[in-house]
C-alpha positions, -999 to +999 in steps of 0.1 A: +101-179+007+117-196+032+115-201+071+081-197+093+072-190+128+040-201+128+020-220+102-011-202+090-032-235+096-022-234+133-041-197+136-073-213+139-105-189+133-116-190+168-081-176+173-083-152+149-123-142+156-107-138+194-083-115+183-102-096+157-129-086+193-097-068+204-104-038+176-112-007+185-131+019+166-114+035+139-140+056+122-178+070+130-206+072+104-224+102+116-259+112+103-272+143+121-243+144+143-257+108+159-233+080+155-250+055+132-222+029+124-188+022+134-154+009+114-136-008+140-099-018+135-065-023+141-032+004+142+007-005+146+035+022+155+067+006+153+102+024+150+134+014+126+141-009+155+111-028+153+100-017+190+063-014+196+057+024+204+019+026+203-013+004+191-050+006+189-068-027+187-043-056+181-012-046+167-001-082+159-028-089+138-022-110+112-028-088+073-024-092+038-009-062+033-019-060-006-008-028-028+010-016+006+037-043-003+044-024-035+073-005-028+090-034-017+082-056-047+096-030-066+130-037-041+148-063-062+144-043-093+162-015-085+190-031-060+200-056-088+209-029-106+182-038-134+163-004-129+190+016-138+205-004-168+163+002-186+171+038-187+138+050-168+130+073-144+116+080-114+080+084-129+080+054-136+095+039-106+065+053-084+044+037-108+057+006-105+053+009-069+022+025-069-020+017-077-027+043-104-057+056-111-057+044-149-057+076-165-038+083-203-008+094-187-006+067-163-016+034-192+012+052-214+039+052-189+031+014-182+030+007-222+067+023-223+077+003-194+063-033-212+080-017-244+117-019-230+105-060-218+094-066-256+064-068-250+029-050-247-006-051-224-010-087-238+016-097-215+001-083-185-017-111-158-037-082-135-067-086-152-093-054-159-114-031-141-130+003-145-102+034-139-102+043-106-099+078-118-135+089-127-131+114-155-112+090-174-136+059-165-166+085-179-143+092-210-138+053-223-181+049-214-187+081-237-161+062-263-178+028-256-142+014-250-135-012-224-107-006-201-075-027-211-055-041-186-030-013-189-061+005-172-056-017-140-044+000-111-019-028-109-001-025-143+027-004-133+036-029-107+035-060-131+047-038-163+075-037-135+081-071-127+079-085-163+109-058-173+129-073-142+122-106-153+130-094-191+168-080-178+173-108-159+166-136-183+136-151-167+108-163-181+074-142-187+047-158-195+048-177-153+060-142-140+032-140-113+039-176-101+053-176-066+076-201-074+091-178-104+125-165-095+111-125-097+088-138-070+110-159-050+135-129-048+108-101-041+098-121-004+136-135+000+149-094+002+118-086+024+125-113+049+164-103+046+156-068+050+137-072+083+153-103+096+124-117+104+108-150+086+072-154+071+046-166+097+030-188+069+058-191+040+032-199+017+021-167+000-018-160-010-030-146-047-036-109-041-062-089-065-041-087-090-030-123-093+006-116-080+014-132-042+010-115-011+019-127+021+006-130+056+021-107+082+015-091+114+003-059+113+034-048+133+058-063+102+042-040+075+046-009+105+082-021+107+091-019+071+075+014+063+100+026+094+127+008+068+114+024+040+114+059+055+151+055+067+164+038+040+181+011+062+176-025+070+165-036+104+202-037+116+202-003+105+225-008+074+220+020+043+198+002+015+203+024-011+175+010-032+148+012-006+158+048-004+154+051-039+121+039-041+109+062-010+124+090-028+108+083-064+070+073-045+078+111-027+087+129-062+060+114-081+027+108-060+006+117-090+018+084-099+014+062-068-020+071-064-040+102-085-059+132-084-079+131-052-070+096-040-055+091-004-016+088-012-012+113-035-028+134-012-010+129+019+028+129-001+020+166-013+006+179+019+028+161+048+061+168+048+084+135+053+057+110+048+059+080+023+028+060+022+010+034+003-027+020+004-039-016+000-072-031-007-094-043+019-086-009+037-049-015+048-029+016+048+006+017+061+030+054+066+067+059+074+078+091+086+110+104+073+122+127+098+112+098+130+116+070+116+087+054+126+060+034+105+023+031+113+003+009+097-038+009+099-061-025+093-101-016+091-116-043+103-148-047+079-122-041+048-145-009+041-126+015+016-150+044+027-133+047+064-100+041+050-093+080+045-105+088+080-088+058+099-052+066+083-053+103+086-066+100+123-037+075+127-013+104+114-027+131+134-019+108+164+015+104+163+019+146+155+028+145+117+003+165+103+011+198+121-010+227+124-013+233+090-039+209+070-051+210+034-086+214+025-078+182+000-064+163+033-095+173+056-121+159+037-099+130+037-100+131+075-139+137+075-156+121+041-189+142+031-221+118+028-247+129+007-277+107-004-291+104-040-303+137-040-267+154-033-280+167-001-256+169+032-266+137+051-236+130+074-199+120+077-170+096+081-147+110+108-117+094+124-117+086+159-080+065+160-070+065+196-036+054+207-022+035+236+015+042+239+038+018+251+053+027+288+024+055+289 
């Protein structure tokens, strides 16, 4: 992690606090069709070029990006050549670049990965937490079993990084250090592939105790533009980034699950690749444009997530006349109370300004 534009200490809160007033609403909480709150935010359209095209709020706002950094963590992996030589496919690929809901199908392809490493969930550093995917999460509470780390929504991606760090003859046990050569790799080939160096070259801890770095909103818009060409910023072919757009678009049951935003989206819109990242991040390349948009929510609310980045998509024309019913309630969450009556909704009011408009 090398190289630095800006040092995160020098963005001082005020700074920050001034630039955070410059959001715009995202997404209405409506209760009798009255607008009762608002999820203000932030939204970056940014071609293969890395030209601005359009913005809500302040599309240099500085993000973690979170799980939406997945498919290029999963980068090195593949373009060493490592992916290929564990005999895998592209299942588990999208896992590795995905957040999975935790369900059997998704802890047993993240055991097979750890198997071909040597090793098994003991080896894992993500931690715990209930399966995102609720039938499964009420199936271990009827068995009275905890959820296992392979549960985590997190254990492809680091099932992933121990089996690069396995082929390559790294060490395990420190493989979520930053300082650990899987690590050092995964941000040197994202700074390579955008040209661009890390405003504060020191990453954070993400959820799942790997790093995650600090980038402007219009960076993670800017790779997803990559991602969805296959190219770097100088517009060379990266045939591993293409690879890993290709797997994520073959197997969204596996970047996400059934129901959840990603999966979602990949079956219903043609020539979209997309990934979702905690405190409501959400960042989309489109194939056929080459353009990436990527959405911040200001409050980190996960409930207007849905709304914001579909309303972002229907902005720049991708979703076509045709949507699913599984994508509209996406676009306009139901609210019901603790009685399961019809109280309101969460509906997406992304508004873009576009550049030379």
């Amino acid at each position: 992690m090398h190289g630095t534009e800006r040092q995160a200490s020098e963005v001082d809160p005020q700074t920050r606090a001034s630039r955070a007033s410059r959001s715009e609403p995202l997404a209405h909480v409506l209760r009798a069709g009255h607008v009762e709150s608002v999820h203000r935010g932030h939204v970056a359209v940014v071609d293969a070029e890395g030209r601005l095209l359009a913005f809500a709020g302040d599309p240099r706002l500085l993000v973690f990006p979170r799980s939406a950094f997945k498919p290029f963590q999963a980068l090195p992996f593949v373009a060493s050549g490592a992916f290929a030589r564990s005999g895998l496919a592209d299942d588990a690929l999208a896992l590795i670049s995905g957040s999975h809901g935790g369900t059997d199908a998704h802890a047993a392809l993240a055991r097979e990965i750890l198997a071909r490493a040597g090793v098994d969930e003991r080896a894992l550093r993500c931690g715990t937490h209930t399966p995102y995917d609720e039938a499964t999460a009420a199936a271990l509470r009827d068995r009275r079993e905890k959820p296992g780390p392979l549960r985590h929504n997190c254990s492809g991606k680091h099932a992933g990084m121990l089996l690069y760090a396995h082929l390559s003859g790294a060490t395990l046990d420190d493989y979520v250090d930053p300082a650990h050569p899987v690590q050092r790799e995964i941000f040197d080939r994202f700074r390579e592939l955008l040209d661009e160096p890390f405003v504060d070259p020191v990453p954070a801890i993400d959820g799942c105790s790997a790093p995650t770095p600090w980038i402007p909103l219009t960076t993670l818009a800017h790779a997803f533009a990559l991602l969805a060409r296959g190219v770097d910023r100088a517009g060379r072919p990266v045939p591993a980034l293409a690879r890993v757009r290709d797997a994520m678009r073959a197997h969204p049951e596996m970047v996400a699950g059934e129901g959840r935003l990603d999966t979602i989206v990949m079956r219903t819109v043609a020539n979209v690749v997309c990934k979702a990242g905690a405190e409501a991040v959400h960042a989309a390349g489109l194939l056929d444009r080459g353009i990436g948009i990527a959405v911040k929510v200001e409050d980190g609310s996960r409930r207007a997530l849905g709304p914001a980045a579909v309303g972002a998509l229907a902005e720049v024309g991708a979703l076509g006349a045709a949507v699913s019913a599984a994508l509209a309630e996406q676009a306009e969450r139901r609210l019901q109370n603790n009685a399961g009556l019809e109280v309101g909704a969460i509906r997406g009011t992304v508004r873009l300004t576009w550049e030379g408009a």
